[in-house]
BAVEX-240151 format. One record per residue: residue number from 1; residue in one letter; x, y, z of N, C-alpha, C in turn. Coordinates in steps of 0.001 Angstrom, whole numbers, plus 500000, padded with zeros to 6 digits. Example, Ala and Ser with C-alpha at 12.3 -4.5 7.8 and 13.67 -1.06 7.14 Angstrom:
// BAVEX-240151
1;A;513190;494310;507800;512300;495500;507800;513200;496700;507800
2;S;512850;497750;507080;513670;498940;507140;512900;500030;507870
//
This chain:
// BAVEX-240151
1;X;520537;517177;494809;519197;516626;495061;519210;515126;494755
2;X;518851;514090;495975;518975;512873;495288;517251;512361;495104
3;X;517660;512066;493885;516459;511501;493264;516266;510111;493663
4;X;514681;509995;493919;514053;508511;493926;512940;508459;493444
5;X;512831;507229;492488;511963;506514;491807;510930;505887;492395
6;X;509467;506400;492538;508360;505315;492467;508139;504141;492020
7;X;508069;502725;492558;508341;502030;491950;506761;501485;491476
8;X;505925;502125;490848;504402;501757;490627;504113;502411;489417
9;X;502627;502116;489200;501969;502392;487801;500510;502857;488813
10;X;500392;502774;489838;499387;502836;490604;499122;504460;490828
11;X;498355;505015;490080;497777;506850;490407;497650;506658;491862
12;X;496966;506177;492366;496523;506089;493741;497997;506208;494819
13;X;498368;505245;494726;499500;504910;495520;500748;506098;495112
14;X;500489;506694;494138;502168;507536;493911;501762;508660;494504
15;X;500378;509024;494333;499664;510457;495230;499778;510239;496575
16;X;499882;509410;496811;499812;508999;498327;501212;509217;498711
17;X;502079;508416;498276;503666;508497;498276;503851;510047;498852
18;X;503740;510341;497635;503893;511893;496972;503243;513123;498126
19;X;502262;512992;499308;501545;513489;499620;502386;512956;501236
20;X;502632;512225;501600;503213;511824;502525;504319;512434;503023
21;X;505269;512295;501633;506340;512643;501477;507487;514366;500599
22;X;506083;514724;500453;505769;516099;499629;507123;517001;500424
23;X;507213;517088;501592;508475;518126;501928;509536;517785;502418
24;X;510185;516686;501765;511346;516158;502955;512496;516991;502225
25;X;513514;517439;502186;514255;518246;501874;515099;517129;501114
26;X;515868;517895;500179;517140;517001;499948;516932;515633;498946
27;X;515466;514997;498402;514742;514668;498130;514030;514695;496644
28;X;513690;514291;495408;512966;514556;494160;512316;513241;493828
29;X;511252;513040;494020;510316;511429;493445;510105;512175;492056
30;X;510133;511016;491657;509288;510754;490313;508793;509042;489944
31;X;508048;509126;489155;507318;508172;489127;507715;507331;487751
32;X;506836;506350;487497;507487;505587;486344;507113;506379;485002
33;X;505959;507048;485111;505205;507618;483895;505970;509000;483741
34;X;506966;509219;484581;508104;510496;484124;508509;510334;483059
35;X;508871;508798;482843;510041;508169;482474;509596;507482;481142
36;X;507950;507791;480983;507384;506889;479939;507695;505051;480459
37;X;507750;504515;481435;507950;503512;482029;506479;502778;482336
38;X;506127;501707;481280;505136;500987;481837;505077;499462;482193
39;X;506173;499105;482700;506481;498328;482990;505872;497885;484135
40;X;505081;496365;484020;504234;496069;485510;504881;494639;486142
41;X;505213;494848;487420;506435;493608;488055;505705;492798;488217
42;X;506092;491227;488062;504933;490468;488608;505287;490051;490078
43;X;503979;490011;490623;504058;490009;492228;503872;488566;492820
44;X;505005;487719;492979;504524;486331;492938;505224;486079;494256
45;X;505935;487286;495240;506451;486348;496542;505230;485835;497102
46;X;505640;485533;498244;504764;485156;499244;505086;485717;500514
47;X;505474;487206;500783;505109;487793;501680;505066;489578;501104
48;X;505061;490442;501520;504651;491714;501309;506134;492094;501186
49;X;507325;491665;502173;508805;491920;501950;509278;491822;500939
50;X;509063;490166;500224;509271;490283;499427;508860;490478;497749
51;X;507408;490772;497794;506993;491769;496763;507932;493001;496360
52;X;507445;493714;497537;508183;495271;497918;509431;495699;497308
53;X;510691;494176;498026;511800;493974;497286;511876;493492;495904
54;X;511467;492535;495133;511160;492526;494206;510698;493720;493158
55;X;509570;494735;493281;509150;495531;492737;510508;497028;492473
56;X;511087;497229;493889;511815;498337;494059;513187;497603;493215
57;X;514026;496496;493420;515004;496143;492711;514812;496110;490846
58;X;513421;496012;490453;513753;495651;488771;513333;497181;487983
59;X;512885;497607;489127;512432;499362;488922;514417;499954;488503
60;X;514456;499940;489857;516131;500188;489960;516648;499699;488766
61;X;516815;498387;488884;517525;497950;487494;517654;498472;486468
62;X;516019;499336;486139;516231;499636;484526;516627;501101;484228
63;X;516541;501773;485292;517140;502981;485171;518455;503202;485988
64;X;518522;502411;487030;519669;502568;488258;519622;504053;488988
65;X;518116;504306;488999;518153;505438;490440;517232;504513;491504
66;X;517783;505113;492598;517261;504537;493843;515980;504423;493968
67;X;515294;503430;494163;513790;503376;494307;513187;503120;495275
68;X;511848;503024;495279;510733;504000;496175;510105;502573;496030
69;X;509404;501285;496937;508185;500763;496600;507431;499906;497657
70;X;506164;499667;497276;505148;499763;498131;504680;498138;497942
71;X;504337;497733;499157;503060;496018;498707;502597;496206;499761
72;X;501027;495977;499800;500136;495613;500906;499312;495056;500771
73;X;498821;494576;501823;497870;493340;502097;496909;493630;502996
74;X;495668;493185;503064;494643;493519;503759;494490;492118;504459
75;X;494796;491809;505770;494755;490866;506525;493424;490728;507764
76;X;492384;489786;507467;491204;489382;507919;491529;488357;508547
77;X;490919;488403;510210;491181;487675;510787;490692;486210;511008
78;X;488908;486273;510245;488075;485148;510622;488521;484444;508730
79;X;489484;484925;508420;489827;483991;506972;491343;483937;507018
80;X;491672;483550;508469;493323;483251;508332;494323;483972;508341
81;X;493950;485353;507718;495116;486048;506743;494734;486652;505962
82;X;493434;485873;504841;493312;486241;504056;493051;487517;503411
83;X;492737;488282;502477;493687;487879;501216;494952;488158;501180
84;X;494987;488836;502366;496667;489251;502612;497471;489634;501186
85;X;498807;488753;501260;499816;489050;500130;498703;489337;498773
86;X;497755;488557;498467;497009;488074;497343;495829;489177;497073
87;X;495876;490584;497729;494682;491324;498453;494814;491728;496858
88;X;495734;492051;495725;495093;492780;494885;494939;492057;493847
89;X;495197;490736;493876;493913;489850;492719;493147;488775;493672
90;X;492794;488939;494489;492168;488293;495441;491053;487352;494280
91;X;490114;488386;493700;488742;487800;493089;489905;487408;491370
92;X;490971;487536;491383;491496;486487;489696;492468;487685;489522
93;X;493067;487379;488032;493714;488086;487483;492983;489266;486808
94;X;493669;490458;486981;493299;491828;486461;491848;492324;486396
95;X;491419;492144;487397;489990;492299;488297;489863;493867;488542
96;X;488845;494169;488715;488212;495660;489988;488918;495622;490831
97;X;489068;496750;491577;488319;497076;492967;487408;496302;493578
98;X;486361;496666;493075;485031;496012;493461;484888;494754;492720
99;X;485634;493857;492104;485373;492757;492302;486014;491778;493408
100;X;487016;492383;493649;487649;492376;495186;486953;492173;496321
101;X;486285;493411;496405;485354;493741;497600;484178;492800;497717
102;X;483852;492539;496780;482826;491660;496786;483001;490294;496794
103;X;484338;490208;496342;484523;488682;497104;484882;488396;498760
104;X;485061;489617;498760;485663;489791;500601;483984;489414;501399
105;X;482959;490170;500932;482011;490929;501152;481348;489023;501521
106;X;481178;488386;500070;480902;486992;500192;480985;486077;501275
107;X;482857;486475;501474;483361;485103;502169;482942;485071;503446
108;X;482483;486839;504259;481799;487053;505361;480558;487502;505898
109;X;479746;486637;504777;478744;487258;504983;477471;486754;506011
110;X;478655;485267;506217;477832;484664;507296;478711;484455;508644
111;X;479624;485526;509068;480440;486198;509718;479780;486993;511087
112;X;479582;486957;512257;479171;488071;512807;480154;489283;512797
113;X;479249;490386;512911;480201;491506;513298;481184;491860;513823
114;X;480816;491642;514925;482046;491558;515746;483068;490338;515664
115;X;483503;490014;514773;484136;488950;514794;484357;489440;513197
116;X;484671;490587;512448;485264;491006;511111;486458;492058;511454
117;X;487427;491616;512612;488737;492148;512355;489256;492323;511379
118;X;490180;492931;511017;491229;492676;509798;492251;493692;510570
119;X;493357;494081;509911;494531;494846;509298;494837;495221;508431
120;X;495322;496186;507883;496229;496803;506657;497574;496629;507128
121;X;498293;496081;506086;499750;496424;506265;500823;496392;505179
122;X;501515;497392;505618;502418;497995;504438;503683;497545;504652
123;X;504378;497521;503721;505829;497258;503562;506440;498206;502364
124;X;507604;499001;503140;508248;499774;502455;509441;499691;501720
125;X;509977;499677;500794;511233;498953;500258;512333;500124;500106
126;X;513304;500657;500410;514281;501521;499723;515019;500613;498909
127;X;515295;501070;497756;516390;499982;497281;517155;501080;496914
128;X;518555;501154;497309;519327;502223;497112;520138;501823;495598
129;X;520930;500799;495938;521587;500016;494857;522086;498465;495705
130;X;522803;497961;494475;522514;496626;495235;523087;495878;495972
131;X;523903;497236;496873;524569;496505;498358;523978;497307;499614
132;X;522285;497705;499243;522000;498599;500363;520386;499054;499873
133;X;519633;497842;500749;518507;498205;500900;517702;498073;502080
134;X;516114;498901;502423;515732;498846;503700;514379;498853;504149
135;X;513589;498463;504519;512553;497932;504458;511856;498861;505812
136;X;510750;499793;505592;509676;500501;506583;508301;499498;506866
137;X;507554;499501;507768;506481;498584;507830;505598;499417;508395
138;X;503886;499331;507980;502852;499741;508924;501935;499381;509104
139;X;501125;499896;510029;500193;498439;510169;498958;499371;511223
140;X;497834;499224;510065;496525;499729;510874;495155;498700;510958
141;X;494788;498569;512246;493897;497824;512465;492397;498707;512274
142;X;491737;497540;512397;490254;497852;511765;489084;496911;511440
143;X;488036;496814;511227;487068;495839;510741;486635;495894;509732
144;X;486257;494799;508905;485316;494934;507843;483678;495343;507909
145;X;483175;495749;506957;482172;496252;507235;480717;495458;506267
146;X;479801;495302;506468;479043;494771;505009;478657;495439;504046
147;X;478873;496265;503808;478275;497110;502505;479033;498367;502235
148;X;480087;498213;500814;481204;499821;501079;480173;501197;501239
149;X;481357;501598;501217;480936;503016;501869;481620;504190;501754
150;X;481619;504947;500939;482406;506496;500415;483044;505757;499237
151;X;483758;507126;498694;483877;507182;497173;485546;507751;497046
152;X;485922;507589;498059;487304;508262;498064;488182;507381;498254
153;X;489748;507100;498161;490204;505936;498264;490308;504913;497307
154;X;490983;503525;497320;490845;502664;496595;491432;501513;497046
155;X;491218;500196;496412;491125;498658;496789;490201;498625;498102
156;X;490209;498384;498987;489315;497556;500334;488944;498747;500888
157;X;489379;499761;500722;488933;501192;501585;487693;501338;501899
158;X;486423;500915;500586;485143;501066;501016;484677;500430;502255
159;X;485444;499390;502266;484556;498628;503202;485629;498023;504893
160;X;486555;499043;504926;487609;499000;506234;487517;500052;507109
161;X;487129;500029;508352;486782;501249;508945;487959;500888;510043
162;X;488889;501946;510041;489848;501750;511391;489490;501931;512481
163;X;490377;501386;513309;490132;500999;515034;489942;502519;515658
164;X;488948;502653;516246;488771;504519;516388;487767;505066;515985
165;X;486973;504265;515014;486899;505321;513977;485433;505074;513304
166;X;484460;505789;513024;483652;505323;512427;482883;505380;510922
167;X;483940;506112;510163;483940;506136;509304;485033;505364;508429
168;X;484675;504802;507004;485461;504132;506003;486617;505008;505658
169;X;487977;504067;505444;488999;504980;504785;488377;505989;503121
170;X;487488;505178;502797;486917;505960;501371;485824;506861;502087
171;X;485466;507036;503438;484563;508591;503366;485733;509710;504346
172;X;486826;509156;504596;487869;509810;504812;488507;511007;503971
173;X;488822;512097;504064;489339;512902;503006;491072;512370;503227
174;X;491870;512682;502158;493126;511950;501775;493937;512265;502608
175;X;494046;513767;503586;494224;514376;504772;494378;513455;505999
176;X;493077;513071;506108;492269;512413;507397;493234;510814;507103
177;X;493098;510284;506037;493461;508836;505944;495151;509090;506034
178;X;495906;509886;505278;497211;509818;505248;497952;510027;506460
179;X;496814;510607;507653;497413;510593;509020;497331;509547;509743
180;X;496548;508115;509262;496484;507131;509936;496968;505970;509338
181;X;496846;505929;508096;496714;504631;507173;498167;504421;507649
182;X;498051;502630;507440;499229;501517;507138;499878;502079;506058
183;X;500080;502815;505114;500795;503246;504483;501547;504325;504847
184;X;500756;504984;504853;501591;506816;505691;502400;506135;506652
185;X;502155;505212;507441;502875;504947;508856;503846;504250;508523
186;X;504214;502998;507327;505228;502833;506755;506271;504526;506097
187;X;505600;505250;505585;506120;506277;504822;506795;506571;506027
188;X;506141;507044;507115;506782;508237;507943;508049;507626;509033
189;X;507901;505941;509067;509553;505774;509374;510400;505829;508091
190;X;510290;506012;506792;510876;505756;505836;511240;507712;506290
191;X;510494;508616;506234;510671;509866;506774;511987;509986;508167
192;X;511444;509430;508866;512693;509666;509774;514232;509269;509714
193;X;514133;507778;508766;515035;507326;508296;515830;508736;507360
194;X;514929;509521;507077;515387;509777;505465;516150;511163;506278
195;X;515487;511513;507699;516355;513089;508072;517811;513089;508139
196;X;518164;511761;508657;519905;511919;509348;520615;511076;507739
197;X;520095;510719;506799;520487;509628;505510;520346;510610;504092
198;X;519508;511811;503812;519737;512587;502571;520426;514106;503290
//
């Protein structure tokens, strides 16, 4: 059974992992809190690649099993990019959720509607060891919305409704979102990768 390491402290994100990736054969995640591991990476690239890489290599390092890791960015179109790489201290250091959201909520509030594109997008890191690593990507479009909405989910979910769709990833059940989200869709080439490779 080859084992791989979560490379997070994030409940949210390892259930997700974990839920994505729940039957691939051949396969055992565990997470950092297996391991009593609270170690938090600091996230200072400047793109989602290299977060991802960053996070999955110092994970690796300290135990040397192959790791598992995740960076995403919530990319708005009428702010550049923004907050993109920066989506999870967007409003400062060691902030909400919702102080997040509400700075998003601010910057467009004199925004028309139709004109609150954004994206989600994920970047997937394998870091096997350190002559062999590989990078999954996903990417779901969508708009912002003015006022969140559902209770399920977490970071920008309240207030991102995908292309399709008229409900928020947070009034989504974890079902409904893990079949669409920028994450799952990174996971599930990391999945195909993983049939002909474990």
């Amino acid at each position: 059974m080859n084992k791989i390491l979560i490379a997070s402290n994030n409940t949210h994100k390892i259930n997700e992992i974990r839920s994505v990736l729940k039957d691939i054969t051949g396969i055992q995640l565990y997470s950092l809190n297996d391991f009593g591991i609270t170690t938090e990476v600091i996230e200072n690239g400047t793109t989602l690649e290299e977060n991802a890489f960053k996070k999955a290599k110092e994970i690796y390092d300290i135990l040397n099993i192959p790791s598992l890791s995740d960076d995403t960015g919530l990319f708005v179109d009428e702010l550049e990019g923004a907050p993109g790489v920066y989506s999870a201290r967007y409003a400062g250091e060691h902030v909400s959720y919702e102080d997040n959201c509400n700075k998003l909520l601010s910057e467009l509030k004199n925004v028309p509607e139709n004109k609150k594109t954004a994206s989600f997008r994920s970047v997937i890191c394998y870091y096997k060891d350190p002559g062999e690593f590989r990078f999954f990507k996903g990417l779901c479009k969508g708009r912002i919305i003015s006022k969140p909405r559902g209770h399920n989910g977490f970071g920008y979910d309240p207030v991102f409704i995908p292309e399709g769709m008229s409900k928020t990833f947070a009034e989504l059940t974890d079902e409904a979102k893990n079949s669409i989200s920028h994450r799952a869709i990174a996971l599930k080439e990391f999945r195909k990768f993983s049939d002909s490779y474990f």
